[in-house]
N, C-alpha and C positions, 0 to 999 in steps of 0.2 A: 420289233419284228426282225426274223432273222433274215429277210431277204435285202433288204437296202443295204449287206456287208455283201453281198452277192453281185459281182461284176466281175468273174475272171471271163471266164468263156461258156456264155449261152449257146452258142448257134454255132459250131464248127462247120465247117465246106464239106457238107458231104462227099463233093467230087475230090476233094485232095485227097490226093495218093499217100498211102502210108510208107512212111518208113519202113525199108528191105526187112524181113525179117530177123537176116545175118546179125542185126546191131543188139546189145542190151541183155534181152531175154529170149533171145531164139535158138537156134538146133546146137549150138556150141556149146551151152549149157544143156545138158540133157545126159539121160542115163549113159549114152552112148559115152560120154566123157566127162567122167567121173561122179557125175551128176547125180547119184543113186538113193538118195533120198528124199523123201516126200511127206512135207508138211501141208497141215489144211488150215487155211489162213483165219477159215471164218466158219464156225458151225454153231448153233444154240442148244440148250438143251431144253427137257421139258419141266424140270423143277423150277426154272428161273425166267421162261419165255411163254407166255401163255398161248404165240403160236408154234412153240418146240412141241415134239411129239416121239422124242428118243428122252430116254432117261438120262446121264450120264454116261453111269457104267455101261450102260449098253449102246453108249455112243463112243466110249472108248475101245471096248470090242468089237463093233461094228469097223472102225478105223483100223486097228492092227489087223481082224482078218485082210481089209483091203490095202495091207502091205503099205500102211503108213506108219512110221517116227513118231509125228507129232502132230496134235492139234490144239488151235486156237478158239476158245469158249468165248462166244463174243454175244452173252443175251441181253437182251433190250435195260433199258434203262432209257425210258419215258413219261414223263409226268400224265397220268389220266391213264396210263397202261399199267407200267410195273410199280409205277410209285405215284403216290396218293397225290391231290391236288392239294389238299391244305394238312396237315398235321404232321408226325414224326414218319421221317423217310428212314431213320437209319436202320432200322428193322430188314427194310430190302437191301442195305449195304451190306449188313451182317450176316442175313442169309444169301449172299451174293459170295462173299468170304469162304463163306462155310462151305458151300458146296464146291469152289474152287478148290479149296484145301483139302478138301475130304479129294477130290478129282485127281489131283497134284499125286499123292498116296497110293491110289486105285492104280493111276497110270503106271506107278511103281513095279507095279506085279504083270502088269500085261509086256512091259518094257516098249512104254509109251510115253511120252513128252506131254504134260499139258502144261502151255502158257494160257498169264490173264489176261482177257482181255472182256470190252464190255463195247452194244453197239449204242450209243447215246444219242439223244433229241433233242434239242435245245431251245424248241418250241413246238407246244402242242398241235398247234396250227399249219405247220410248215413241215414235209415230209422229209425232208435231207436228215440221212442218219453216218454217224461220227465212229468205225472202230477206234476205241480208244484205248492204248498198251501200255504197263507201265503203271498200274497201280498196285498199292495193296488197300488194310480195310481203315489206317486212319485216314489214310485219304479220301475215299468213300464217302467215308460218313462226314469227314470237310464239306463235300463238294455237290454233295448229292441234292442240297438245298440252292443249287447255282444254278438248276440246269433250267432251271425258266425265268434267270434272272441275270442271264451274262450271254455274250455275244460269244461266237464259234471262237472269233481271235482273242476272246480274254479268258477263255477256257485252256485254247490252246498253250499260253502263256503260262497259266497256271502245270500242263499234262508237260509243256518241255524244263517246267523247273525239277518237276519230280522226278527228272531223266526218260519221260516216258514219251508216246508219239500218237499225233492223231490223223487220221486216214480216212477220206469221203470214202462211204462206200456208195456203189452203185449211183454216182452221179448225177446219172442221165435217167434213171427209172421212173415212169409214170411222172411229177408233177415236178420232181429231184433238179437240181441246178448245181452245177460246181459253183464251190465258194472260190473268194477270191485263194490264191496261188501263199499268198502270205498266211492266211487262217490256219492251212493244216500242213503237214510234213509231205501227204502225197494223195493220192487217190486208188479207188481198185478197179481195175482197168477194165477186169477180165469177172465177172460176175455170169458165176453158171447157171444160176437156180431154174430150173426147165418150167417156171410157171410165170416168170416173169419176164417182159423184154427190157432187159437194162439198157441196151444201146452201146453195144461193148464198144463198137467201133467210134464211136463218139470219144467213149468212155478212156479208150488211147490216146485219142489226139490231142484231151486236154492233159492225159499224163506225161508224155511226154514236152508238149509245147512248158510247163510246170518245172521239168526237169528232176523232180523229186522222186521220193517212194514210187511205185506202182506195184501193184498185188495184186492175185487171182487169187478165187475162194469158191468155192462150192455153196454158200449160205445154205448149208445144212439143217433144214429142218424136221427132213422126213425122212427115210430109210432109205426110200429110191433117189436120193441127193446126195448119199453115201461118197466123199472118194470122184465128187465131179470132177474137182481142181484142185489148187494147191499149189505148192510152190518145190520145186528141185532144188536140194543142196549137197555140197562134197561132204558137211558134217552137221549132225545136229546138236543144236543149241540146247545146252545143261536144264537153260532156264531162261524166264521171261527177260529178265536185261541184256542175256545172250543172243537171244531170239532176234530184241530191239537192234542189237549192234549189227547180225546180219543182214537184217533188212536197213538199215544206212549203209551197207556195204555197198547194197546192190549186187555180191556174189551168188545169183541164185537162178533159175530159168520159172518161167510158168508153165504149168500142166495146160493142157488143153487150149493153148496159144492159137495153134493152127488149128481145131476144130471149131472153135466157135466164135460167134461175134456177137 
C-alpha cells in the first residue's frame, strides 16, 4: 500500500503564518517585470481522461485564445480507469504517445508549446496522484506495468534517471496526503480547479517546508477551467526537457498566487 511511504507532513499548523509573499513566486515575478509569459502546468484532455471533456485541439485553441505559450497535457494514467487491471497496457501507452505527438504538431500552428506529461496512480485504492515530466513512448510502455507494483520512491527513481521529474499534485484534496519530501522533486502548491477544495494553503506549507518544485495549475478539465493558473516566465521552453530545466530553476511566478488558497 502506498501510504506506510507516507510520513512527510500530514497535518501542518493551520495557524502558522505564511511566508511574505515578497520571497520565491510572488509580485517580482510577474508581468509587471518581465514576467510575460504564461504556461499551464496541468490540463487533461478528453481523448485520453475519461473525465476530460475538451478535445485537444480545442484545448490548444482554447489556451492561445486565453493568451497562453504553453501547455502541459497531464491525463490519468490509473490502473481500473485509463489502464486495464489485468492484461496489455501498452495500447494506452501508445495512444497516450499518439495523441501527444499529433498535439506537439497542432500546437505548431496555433504557435503553442505542448509539453509531456501524464498524471499517475500508484495504487488503485489510495487517491494521491503523481504529475509525471519527462517521458516519451518506450518509456511508457517500460513502466506502465509498474504502476500497481512499485512504490511512489522507486518510481521516482526510475522518472529521475530518464532525466524527467515527479510532482504530488493537489496534496491535500479530499482523502490526498503528501508523500514523504524524498519520493518526489516537489509538490503543486496552488491547484485551481473550482470544484474541488485542494487545501491550497496547506498545500504551500508542505511546498515550501520540502524546499523543492512547487507549481500552480488550473487542472483543466472543462472549458470554464480554461487559463485558471499557470505559471509566469521571461521565456518559453522549446520543449519538454526545456520546460523540466525551468522548473528546477525555480525562475518562474504563479498565476493566481494571491487570488486563491
Amino acid at each position: 500500500m502506498l501510504k506506510k511511504n507516507v510520513s512527510f507532513f500530514t497535518s501542518p499548523n493551520p495557524n502558522e503564518s505564511l511566508i511574505p509573499r515578497k520571497d520565491l513566486f510572488m509580485s517580482f515575478r510577474s508581468p509587471q517585470n518581465g514576467y510575460i509569459y504564461k504556461i499551464e502546468t496541468h490540463c487533461h484532455t478528453s481523448e485520453l481522461s475519461p473525465c476530460g471533456n475538451i478535445p485537444v485541439r480545442e484545448l490548444i485553441d482554447r489556451y492561445a485564445a486565453a493568451g497562453y505559450s504553453a501547455i502541459t497535457l497531464c491525463d490519468h494514467l490509473r490502473v481500473g480507469y485509463t489502464l486495464p487491471r489485468e492484461g496489455d497496457r501498452h495500447a494506452v501507452a501508445d495512444r497516450m504517445a499518439d495523441v501527444y505527438e499529433n498535439a506537439v504538431e497542432y500546437g505548431k500552428t496555433r504557435g503553442m508549446r505542448v509539453y509531456k506529461g501524464s498524471e499517475l496512480c500508484f495504487d488503485a485504492t489510495c487517491p494521491d496522484e503523481f504529475i509525471m515530466l519527462g517521458w516519451d513512448r518506450s518509456f511508457l510502455r517500460r513502466t506502465v506495468d509498474l504502476l500497481d507494483r512499485e512504490t511512489v520512491g522507486e518510481y521516482h527513481r526510475r522518472t529521475l534517471a530518464r532525466g524527467g521529474l515527479l510532482i504530488q499534485a493537489h496534496p491535500f484534496r479530499g482523502e490526498c496526503l503528501p508523500v514523504e519530501g524524498e519520493a518526489v522533486d516537489g509538490y503543486e502548491i496552488l491547484n485551481a480547479h473550482p470544484r474541488h477544495d485542494s487545501k491550497n494553503d496547506l498545500a504551500e506549507k508542505v511546498g515550501r517546508a520540502h524546499g523543492g518544485i512547487m507549481t500552480a495549475g488550473s487542472d483543466c478539465h472543462d472549458p470554464d477551467v480554461v487559463g485558471l493558473s499557470g505559471i509566469w516566465v521571461r521565456s518559453v521552453p522549446e520543449n519538454t526537457d526545456e520546460y523540466i530545466s525551468l522548473l528546477k530553476s525555480g525562475d518562474y511566478g504563479l498565476i493566481g498566487k494571491d487570488e486563491l488558497k
